[in-house]
C-alpha positions as MATLAB code, in Angstrom:
seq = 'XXXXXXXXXXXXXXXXXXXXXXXXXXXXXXXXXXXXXXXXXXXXXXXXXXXXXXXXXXXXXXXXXXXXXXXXXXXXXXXXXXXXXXXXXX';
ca = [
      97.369   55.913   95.726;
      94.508   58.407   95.849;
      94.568   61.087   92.950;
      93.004   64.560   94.666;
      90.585   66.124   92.099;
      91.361   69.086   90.417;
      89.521   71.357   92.580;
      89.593   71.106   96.222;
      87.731   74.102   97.940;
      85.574   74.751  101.003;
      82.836   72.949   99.000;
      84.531   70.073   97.979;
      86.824   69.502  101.177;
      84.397   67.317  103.200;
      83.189   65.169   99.982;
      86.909   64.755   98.991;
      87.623   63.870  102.617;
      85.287   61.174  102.961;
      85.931   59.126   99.519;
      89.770   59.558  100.587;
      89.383   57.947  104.238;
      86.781   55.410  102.686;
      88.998   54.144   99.991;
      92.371   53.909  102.286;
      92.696   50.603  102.721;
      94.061   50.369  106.496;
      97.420   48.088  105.366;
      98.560   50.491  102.877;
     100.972   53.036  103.135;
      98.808   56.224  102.703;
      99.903   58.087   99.446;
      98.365   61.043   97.983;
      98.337   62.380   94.085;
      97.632   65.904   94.453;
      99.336   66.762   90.949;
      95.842   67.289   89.918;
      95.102   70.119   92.133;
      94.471   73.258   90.206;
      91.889   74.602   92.506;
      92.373   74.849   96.275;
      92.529   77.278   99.207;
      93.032   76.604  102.964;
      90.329   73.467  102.882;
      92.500   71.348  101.112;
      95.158   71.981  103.667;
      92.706   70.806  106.507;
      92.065   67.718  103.852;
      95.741   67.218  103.382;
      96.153   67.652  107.509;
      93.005   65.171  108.671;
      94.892   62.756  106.565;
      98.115   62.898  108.449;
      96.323   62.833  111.597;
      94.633   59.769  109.929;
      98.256   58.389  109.102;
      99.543   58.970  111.944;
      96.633   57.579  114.059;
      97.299   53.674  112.222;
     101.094   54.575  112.607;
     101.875   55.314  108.915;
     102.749   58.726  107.918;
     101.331   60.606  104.729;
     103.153   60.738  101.478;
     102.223   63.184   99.300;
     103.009   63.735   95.534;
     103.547   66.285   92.742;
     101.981   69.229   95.626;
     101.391   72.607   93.370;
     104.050   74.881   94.612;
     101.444   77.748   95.898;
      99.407   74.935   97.946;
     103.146   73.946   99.325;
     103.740   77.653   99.877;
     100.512   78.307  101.774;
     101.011   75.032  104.019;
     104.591   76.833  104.655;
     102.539   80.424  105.604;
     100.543   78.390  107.973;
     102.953   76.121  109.963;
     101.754   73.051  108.834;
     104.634   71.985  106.082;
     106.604   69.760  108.495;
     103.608   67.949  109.475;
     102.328   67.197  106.518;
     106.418   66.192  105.578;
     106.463   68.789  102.851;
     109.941   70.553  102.011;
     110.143   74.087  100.814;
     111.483   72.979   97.417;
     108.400   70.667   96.429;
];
């Protein structure tokens, strides 16, 4: 599992992008920590997004855990929830 850092903005996104995809081992189920996250705006959904894409790609899909309830509100504002498998009570 991959813990997200506590903040994940435009700055970070790319950074936090890379380490993620280069320490995903390809046999693992993908799993993301993002209880961490106290920092964030619409980067970390395109994070949390390239990952799925990444998932899906090796024909896996994302799991992610403990998602702050405003990040899981703006991925609902934005259309993206279902993708990413989020549910509007996370």
């Amino acid at each position: 599992m991959f813990a997200l850092p506590a903040v994940v903005t435009q700055a970070q996104a790319p950074g936090v992008l890379r380490q993620l995809l280069q320490a995903w081992p390809a046999q693992d189920v993908p799993r993301l920590d993002a209880s961490g996250v106290q920092q964030f705006d619409s980067s970390t959904l395109a994070v949390l997004l390239a990952c799925a894409r990444e998932a899906q790609r090796r024909g896996a899909v994302l799991a992610i855990d403990g998602l702050p309830q405003r990040l899981n509100t703006l991925a609902q504002v934005y259309g993206v929830a279902d993708f990413l498998g989020l549910s509007n009570s996370n």
